[in-house]
MIMARDO-906801 format. One record per residue (C-alpha): x, y, z; residue in three letters. Coordinates in pm, 1 decimal, always signed. Each point is the difference from the previous one (the first is absolute). Layout:
N
((X, Y, Z), ALA),
...
//
This chain:
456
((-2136.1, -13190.8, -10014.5), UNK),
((+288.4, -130.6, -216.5), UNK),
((-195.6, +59.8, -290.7), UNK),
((-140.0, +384.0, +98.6), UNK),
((+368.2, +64.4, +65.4), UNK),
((+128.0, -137.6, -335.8), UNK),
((-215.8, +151.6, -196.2), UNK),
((+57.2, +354.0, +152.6), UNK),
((+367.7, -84.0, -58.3), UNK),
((-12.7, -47.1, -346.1), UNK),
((-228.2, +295.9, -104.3), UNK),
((+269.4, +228.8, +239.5), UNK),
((+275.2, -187.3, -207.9), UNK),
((-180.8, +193.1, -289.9), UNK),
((-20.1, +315.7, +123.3), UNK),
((+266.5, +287.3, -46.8), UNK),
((+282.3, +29.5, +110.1), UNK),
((+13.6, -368.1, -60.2), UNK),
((+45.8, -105.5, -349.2), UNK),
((-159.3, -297.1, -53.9), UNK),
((-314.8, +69.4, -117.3), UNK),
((-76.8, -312.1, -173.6), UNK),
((-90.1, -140.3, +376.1), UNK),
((-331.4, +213.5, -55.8), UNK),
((-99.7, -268.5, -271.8), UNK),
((-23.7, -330.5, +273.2), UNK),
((-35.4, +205.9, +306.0), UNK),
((-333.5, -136.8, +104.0), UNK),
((+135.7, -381.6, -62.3), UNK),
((+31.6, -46.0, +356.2), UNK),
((-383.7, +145.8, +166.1), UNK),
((-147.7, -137.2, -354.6), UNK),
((+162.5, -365.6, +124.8), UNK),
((-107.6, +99.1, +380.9), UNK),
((-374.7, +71.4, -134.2), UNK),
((-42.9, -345.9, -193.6), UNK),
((-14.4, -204.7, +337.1), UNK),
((-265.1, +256.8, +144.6), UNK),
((+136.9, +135.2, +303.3), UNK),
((-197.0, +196.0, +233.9), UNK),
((-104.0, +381.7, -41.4), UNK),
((+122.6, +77.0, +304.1), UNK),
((+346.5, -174.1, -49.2), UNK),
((+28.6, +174.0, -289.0), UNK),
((-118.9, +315.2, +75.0), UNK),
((+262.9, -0.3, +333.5), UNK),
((+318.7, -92.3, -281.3), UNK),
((-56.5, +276.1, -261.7), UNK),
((-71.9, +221.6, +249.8), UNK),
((+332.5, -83.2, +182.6), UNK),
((+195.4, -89.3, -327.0), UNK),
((-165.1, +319.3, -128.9), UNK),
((+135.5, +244.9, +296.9), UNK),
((+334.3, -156.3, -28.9), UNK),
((+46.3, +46.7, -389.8), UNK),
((-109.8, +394.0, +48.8), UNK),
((+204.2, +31.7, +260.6), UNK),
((+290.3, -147.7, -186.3), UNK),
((-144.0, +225.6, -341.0), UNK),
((-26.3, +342.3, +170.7), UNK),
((+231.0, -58.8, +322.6), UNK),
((+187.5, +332.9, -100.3), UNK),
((-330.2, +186.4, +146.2), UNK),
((+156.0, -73.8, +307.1), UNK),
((+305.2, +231.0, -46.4), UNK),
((-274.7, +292.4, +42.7), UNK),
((-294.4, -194.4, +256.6), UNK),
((+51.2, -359.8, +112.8), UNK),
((-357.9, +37.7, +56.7), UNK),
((-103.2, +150.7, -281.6), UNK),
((+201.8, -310.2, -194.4), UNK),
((-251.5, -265.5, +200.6), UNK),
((-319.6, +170.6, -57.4), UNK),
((+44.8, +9.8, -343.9), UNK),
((+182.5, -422.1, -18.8), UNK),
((-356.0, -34.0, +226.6), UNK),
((-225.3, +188.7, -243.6), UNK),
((+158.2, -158.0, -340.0), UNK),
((-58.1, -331.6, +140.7), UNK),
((-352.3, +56.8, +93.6), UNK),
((-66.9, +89.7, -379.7), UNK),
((+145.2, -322.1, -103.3), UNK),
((-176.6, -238.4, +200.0), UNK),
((-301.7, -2.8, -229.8), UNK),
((+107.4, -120.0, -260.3), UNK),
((+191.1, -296.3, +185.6), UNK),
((-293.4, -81.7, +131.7), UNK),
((-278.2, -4.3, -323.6), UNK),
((+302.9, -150.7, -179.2), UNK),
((-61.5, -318.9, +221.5), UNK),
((-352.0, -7.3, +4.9), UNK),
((+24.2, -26.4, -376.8), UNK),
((+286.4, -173.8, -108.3), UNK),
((-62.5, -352.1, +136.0), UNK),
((-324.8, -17.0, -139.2), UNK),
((+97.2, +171.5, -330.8), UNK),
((+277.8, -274.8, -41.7), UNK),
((-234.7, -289.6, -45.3), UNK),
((-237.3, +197.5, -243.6), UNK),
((+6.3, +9.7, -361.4), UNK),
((+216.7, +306.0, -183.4), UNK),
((-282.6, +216.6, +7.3), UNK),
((-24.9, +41.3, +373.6), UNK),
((+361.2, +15.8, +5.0), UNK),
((+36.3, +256.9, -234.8), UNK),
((-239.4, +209.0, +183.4), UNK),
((+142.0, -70.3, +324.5), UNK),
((+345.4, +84.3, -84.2), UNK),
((-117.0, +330.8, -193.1), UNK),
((-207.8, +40.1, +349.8), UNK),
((+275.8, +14.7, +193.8), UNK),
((+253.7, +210.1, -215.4), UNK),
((-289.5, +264.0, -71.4), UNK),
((+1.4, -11.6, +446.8), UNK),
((+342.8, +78.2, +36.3), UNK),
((-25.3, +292.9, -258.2), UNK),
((-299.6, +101.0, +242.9), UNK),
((+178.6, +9.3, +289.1), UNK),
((+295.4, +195.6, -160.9), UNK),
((-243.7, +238.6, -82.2), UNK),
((-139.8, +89.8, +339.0), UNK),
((+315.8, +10.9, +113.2), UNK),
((+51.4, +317.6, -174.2), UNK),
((-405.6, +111.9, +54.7), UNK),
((-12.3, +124.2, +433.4), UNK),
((+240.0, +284.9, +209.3), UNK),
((+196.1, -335.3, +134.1), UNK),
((+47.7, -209.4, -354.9), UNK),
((+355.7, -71.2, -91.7), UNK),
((+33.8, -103.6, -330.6), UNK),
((+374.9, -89.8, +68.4), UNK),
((+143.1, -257.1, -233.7), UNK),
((-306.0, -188.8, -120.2), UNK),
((+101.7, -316.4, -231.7), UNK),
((+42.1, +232.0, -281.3), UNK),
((+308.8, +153.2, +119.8), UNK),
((+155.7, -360.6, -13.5), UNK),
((+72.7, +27.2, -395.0), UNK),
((+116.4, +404.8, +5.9), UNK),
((+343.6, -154.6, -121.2), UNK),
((-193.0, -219.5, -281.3), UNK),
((-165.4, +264.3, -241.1), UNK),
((-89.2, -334.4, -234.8), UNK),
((-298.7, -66.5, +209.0), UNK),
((-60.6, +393.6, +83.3), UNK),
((-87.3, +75.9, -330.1), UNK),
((-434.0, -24.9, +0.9), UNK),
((+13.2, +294.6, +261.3), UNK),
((-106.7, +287.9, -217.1), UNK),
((-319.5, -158.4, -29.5), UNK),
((-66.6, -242.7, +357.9), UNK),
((+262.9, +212.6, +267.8), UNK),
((+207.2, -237.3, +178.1), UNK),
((-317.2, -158.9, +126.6), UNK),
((+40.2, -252.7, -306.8), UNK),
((+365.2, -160.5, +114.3), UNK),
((-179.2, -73.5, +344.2), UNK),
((-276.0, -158.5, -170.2), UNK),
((+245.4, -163.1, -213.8), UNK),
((+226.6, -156.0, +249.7), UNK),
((-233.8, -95.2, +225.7), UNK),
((-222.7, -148.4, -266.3), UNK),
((+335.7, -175.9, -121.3), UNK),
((+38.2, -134.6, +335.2), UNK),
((-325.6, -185.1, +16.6), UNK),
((+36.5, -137.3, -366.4), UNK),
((+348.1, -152.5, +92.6), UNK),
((-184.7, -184.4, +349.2), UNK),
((-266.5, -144.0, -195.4), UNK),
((+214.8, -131.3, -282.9), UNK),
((+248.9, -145.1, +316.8), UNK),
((-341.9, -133.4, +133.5), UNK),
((-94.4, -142.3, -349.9), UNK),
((+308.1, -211.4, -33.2), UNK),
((-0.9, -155.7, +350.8), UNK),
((-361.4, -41.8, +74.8), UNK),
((-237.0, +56.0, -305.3), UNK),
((+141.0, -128.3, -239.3), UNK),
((+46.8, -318.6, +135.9), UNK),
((-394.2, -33.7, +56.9), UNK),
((-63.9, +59.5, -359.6), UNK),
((-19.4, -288.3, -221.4), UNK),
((-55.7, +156.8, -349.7), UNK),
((+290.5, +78.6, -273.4), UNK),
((+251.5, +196.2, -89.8), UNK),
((-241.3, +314.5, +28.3), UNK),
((-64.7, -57.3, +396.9), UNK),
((+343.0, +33.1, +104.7), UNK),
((+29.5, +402.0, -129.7), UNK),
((-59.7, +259.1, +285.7), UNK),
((-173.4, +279.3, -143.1), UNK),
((+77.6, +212.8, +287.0), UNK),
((+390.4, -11.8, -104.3), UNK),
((-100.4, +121.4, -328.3), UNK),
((-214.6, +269.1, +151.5), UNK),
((+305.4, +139.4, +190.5), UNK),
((+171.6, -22.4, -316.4), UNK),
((-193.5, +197.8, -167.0), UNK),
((-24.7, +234.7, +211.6), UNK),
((+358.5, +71.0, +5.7), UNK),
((-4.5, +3.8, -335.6), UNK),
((-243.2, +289.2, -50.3), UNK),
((+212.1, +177.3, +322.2), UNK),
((+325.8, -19.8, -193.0), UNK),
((-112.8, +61.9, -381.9), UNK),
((-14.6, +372.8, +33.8), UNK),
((+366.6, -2.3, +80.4), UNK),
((+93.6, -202.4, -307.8), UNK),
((-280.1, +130.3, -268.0), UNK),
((+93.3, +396.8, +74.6), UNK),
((+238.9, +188.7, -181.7), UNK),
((+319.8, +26.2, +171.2), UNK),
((+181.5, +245.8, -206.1), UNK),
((-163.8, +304.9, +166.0), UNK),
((-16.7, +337.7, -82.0), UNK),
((+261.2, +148.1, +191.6), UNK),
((+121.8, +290.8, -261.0), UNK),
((-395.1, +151.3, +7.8), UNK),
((-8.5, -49.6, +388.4), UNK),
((+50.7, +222.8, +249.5), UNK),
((+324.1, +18.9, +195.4), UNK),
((+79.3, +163.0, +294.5), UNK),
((+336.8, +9.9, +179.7), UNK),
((-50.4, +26.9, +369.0), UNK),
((+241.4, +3.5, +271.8), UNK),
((-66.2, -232.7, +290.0), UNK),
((+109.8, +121.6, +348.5), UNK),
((+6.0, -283.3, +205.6), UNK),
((+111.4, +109.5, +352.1), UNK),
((-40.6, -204.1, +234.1), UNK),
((-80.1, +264.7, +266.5), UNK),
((-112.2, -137.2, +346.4), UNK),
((-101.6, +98.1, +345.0), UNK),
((-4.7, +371.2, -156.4), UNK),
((-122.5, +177.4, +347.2), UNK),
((+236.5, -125.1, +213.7), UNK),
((+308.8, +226.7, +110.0), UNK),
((+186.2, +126.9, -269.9), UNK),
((-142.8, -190.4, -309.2), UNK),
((-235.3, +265.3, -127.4), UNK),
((+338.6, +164.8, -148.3), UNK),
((+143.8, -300.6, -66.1), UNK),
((-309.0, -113.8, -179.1), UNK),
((+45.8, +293.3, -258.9), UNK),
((+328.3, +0.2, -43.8), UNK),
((-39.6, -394.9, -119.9), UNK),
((-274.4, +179.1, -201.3), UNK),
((+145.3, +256.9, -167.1), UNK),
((+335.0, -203.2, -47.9), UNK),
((-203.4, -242.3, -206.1), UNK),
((-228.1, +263.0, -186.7), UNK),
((+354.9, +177.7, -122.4), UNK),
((+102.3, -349.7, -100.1), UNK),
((-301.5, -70.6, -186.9), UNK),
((-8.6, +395.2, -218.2), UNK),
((+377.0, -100.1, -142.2), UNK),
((-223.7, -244.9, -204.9), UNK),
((-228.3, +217.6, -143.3), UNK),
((-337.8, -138.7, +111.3), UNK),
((-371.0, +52.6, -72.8), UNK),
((-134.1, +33.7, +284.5), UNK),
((+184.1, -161.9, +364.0), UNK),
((-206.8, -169.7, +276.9), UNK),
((+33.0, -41.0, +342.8), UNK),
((-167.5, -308.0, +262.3), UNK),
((-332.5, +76.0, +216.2), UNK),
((+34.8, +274.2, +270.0), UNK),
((+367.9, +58.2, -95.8), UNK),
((+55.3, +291.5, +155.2), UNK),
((+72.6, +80.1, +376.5), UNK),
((-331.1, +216.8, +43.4), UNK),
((-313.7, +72.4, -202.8), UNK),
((+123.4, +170.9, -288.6), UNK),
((-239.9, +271.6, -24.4), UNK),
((+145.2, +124.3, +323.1), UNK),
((+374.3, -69.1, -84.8), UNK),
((+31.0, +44.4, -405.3), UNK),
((+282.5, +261.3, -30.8), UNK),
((+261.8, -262.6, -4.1), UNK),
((-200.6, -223.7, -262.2), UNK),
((-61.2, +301.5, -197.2), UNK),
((+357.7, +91.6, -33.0), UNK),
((+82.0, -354.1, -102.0), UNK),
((-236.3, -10.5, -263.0), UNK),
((+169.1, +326.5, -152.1), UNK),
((+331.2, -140.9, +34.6), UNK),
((-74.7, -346.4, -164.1), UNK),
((-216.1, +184.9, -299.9), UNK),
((-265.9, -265.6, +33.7), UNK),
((-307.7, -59.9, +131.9), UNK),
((-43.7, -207.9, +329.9), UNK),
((-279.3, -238.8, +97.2), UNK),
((+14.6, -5.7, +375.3), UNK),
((-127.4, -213.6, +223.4), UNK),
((-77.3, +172.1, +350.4), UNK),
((-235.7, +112.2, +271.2), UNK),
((-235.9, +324.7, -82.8), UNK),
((-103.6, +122.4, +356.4), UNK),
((-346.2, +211.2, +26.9), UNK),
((-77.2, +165.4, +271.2), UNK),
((-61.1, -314.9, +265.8), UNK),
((-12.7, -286.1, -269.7), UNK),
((+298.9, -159.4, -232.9), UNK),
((-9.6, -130.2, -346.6), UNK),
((+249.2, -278.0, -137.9), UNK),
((+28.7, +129.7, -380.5), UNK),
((+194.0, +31.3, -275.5), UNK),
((+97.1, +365.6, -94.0), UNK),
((+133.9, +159.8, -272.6), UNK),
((+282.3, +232.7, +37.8), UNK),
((+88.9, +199.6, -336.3), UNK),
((+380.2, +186.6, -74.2), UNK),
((-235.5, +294.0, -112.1), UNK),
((-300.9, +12.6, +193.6), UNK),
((+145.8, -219.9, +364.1), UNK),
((-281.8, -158.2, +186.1), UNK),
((-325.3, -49.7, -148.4), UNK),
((-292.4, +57.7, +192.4), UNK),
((-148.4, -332.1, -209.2), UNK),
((+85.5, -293.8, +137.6), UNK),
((-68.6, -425.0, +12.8), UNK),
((-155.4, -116.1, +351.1), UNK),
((-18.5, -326.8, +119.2), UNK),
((-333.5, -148.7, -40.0), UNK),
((+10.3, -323.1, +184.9), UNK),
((+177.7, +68.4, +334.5), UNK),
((+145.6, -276.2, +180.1), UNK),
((-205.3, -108.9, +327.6), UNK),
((+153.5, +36.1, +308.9), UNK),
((+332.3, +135.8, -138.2), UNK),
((-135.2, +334.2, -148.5), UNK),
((-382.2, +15.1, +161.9), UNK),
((-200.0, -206.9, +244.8), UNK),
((-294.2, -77.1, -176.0), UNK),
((-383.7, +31.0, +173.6), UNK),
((-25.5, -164.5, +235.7), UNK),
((+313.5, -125.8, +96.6), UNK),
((+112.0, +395.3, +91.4), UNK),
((-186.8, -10.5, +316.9), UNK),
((+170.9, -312.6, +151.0), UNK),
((+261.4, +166.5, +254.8), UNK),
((+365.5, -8.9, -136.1), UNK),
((-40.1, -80.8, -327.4), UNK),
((+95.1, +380.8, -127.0), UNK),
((+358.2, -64.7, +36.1), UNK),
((-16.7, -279.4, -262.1), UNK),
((-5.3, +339.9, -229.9), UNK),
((+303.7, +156.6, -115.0), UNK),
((+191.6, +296.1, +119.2), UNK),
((-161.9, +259.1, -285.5), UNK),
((-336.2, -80.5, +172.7), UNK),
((-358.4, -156.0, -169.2), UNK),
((+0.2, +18.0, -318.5), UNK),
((-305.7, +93.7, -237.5), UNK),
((-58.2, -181.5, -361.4), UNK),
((+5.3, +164.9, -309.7), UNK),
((-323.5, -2.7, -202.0), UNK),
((+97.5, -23.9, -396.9), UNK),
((+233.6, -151.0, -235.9), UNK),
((+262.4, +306.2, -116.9), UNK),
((+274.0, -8.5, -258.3), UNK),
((+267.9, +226.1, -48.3), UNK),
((+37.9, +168.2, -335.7), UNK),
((+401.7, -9.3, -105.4), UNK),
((+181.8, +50.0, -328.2), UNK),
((+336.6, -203.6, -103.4), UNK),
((+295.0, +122.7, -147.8), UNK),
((-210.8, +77.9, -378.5), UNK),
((-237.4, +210.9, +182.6), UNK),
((-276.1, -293.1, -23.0), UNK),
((-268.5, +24.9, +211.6), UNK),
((-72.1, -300.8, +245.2), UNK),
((-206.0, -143.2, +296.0), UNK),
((+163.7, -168.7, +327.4), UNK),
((-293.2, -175.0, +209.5), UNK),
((+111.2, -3.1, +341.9), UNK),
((-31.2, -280.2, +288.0), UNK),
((+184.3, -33.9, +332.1), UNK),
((+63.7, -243.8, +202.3), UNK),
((-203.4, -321.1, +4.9), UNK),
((-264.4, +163.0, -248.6), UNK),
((+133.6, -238.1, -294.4), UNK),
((-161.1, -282.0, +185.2), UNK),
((-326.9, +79.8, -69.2), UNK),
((-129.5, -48.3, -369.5), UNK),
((-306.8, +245.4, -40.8), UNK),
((+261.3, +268.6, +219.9), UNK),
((+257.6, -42.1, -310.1), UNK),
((-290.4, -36.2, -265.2), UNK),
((-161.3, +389.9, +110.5), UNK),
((+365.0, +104.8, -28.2), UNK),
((+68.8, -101.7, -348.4), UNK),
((-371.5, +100.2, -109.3), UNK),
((+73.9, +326.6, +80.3), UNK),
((+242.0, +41.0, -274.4), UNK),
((+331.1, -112.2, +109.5), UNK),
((+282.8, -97.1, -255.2), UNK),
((+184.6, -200.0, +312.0), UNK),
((-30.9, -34.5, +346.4), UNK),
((+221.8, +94.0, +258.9), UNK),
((+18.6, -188.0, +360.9), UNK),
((+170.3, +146.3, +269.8), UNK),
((+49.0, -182.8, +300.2), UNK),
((+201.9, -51.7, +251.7), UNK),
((+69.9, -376.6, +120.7), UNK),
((+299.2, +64.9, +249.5), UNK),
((-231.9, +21.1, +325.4), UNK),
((-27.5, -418.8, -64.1), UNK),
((+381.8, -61.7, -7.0), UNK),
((+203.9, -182.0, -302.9), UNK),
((-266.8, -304.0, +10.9), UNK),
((-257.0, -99.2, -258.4), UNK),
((-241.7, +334.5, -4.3), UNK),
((+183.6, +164.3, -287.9), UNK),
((-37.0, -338.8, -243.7), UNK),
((-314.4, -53.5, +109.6), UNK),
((-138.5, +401.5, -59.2), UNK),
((+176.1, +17.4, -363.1), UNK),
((-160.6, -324.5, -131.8), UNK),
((-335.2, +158.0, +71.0), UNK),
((+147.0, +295.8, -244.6), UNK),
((+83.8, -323.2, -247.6), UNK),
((-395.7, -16.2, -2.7), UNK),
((-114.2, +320.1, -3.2), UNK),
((+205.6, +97.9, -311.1), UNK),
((-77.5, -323.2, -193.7), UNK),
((-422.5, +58.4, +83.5), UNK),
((+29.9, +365.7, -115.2), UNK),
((+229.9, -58.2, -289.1), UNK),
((+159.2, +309.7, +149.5), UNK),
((+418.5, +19.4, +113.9), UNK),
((+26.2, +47.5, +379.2), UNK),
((+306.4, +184.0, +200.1), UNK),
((+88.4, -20.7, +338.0), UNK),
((+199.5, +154.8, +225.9), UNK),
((+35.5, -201.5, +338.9), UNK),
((+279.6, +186.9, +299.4), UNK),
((+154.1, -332.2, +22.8), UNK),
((-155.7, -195.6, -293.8), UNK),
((-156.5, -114.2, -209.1), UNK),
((+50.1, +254.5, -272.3), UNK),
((+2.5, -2.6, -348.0), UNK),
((-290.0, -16.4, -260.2), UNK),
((-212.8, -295.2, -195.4), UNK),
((-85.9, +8.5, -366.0), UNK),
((-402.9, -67.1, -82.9), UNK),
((+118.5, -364.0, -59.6), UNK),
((+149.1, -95.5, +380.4), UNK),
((+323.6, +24.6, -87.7), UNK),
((+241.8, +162.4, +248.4), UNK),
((+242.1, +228.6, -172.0), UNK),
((+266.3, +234.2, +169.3), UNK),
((-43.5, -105.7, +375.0), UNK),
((+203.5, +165.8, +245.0), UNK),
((+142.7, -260.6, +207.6), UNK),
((+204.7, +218.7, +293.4), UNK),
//
């Protein structure tokens, strides 16, 4: 149990908000030292599991700010798509251990290619939460982030798990094999230490090979004005009116600067907009720039989360961004969990929600009258790679997320969404904005760097 628990501490020790993100290098020290003496399947399946509910629970505890329940379904879930790989891990490490590097080699590729697996299906059925997988551990480290472009962020997973195993063996080699051996010099090297090494060495030579002098006088640039509100409880009483005031107070604030374009979080406004734009409108003339808008479109009995466009000349566009992937149980109930009595009122105020069905980008122009593409996301949509890779495909010269994290409190959630952005951008090679009610906002060059972030 010790050792379940240990090992779940370090990797949460790695994970945003947290900065130590080195831990994610030895965090499997502890089950890896566990597995050597064989325990049981069923001991071990009974500590990860545990160790594994308590770790989500301690990773995405701000769920329970909007469903206490909803927070322990998915600490219950997450843990269940661990367990696996606990338990092939120590079906094949003992064994692997007392074989020659070959088998070794395999086994430890083995198991790093299964934990890529599993992070994978994780983002593949209507319940898969791809939350912080082991990638997200290095979003502050864009050294190691830097062989994206051409593996996604399913490489550093690989990688650190992989460098993991090759650290174990070569701790294994220099208490136990090594003293068995009886040839020369040549028997006391552990090839799986160089393995590891070499691995990070092909992870890390993109960052130090590429030209760092950039382009940045044939590059686009955009100025954009960041309205980060910090609206909440917006139907209750009096706050509707409050709620624009904050927003127009801000939007003013913003237009002295002489934007691009100005954005606003997801479902900013008090009602859907396409029911309520006058007072949008009008603040678009005022400001002389274009807004991006994140907000409710209500149809007839259904409601969209999008992102529209609102125009000084033109106001509301009919065109707008919907939501694609909608959260379960917070904006629909999927099939068949809808016909289990009570579960409706897990779903907002606004009512069910229905998903979008394309990629869209907004066509803008910056101060020179250049023409460019803003691919839209909102929400939680930047945690899902082939989501973000149809975006960019369709032509977009940066993204733009809109979310809005305030429903979890001032906890981890805003960390934890932006260092999935850290990915996205450096996999695309494409800059990514976002606009977050009470964080995180600010926007990522194609490298992982984070430039400009508004911190309050």
């Amino acid at each position: 149990m010790a050792a379940a628990f240990s090992t779940y501490g370090f990797l949460l020790a790695a994970q945003p908000p947290r900065e130590s993100a080195e831990s994610a290098y030895f965090f499997l020290f502890p089950c890896l030292l566990w597995f050597y003496f064989r325990p049981g399947l069923r001991k071990v399946a009974v500590a990860f599991f545990l160790a594994g509910c308590a770790y989500h629970v301690a990773l995405v505890g701000w769920i329970r700010h909007v469903t206490p329940s909803g927070m322990a379904g998915a600490a219950f879930l997450l843990a269940l798509y661990n367990l696996p790989w606990f338990l092939l891990a120590r079906r094949l490490l003992p064994r692997a251990l007392e074989a020659g590097f070959a088998e070794r080699l395999f086994t430890m590729s083995a198991l790093s290619a299964a934990w890529v697996a599993i992070e994978w299906a994780r983002c593949q059925f209507t319940l898969g939460f791809p939350w912080c997988p082991l990638s997200v551990t290095q979003w502050e480290r864009p050294a190691i982030l830097q062989t994206l472009p051409w593996t996604g962020a399913w490489s550093v997973s690989f990688f650190l798990v992989f460098f993991n195993l090759s650290l174990a063996s070569y701790v294994h080699h220099l208490l136990v094999r090594r003293r068995k051996r009886t040839g020369g010099v040549l028997s006391s090297l552990c090839p799986d230490l160089y393995a590891g090494i070499l691995l990070l060495t092909v992870m890390v030579s993109p960052f130090f090979l590429a030209d760092h002098r950039g382009t940045e006088g044939d590059s686009l640039k955009v100025k954009v004005g960041v309205c980060q509100p910090y609206l909440k409880n917006k139907w209750e009483g009096d706050n509707a009116a409050l709620h624009k005031d904050v927003l127009r107070r801000q939007t003013r604030f913003l237009s002295l600067m002489t934007p691009d374009l100005i954005v606003w979080p997801e479902a900013s406004t008090p009602y859907s907009i396409n029911r309520d734009p006058i007072w949008v409108e009008e603040l678009a003339r005022e400001a002389g720039v274009p807004l991006l808008v994140g907000a409710v479109v209500r149809q007839e009995e259904v409601s969209y989360n999008t992102i529209s466009r609102v125009s000084p000349a033109q106001g509301l566009s009919p065109e707008a961004y919907s939501k694609r992937v909608l959260v379960p149980f917070g904006e629909y109930v999927p099939y068949p969990f809808r016909w289990i009595p009570g579960l409706r009122r897990m779903v907002g105020p606004v009512g069910s929600f229905v998903p979008g069905k394309d990629p869209f980008s907004f066509t803008l122009e910056d101060g020179r009258g250049n023409p460019y593409e803003v691919g839209s996301l909102v929400c939680y949509e930047d945690i899902f790679p082939q989501l973000v890779r149809e975006s960019v495909r369709h032509g977009a010269d940066f993204l733009f997320v809109t979310t809005n994290d305030a429903w979890f409190g001032e906890e981890g959630c805003p960390y934890q969404h932006a260092a999935h952005s850290v990915l996205r951008a450096v996999e695309n090679g494409i800059p990514v904005l976002r606009c977050g009610n009470a964080g995180w906002s600010g926007w990522i060059d194609p490298r992982g760097y984070r430039r400009s972030v508004l911190m309050d």
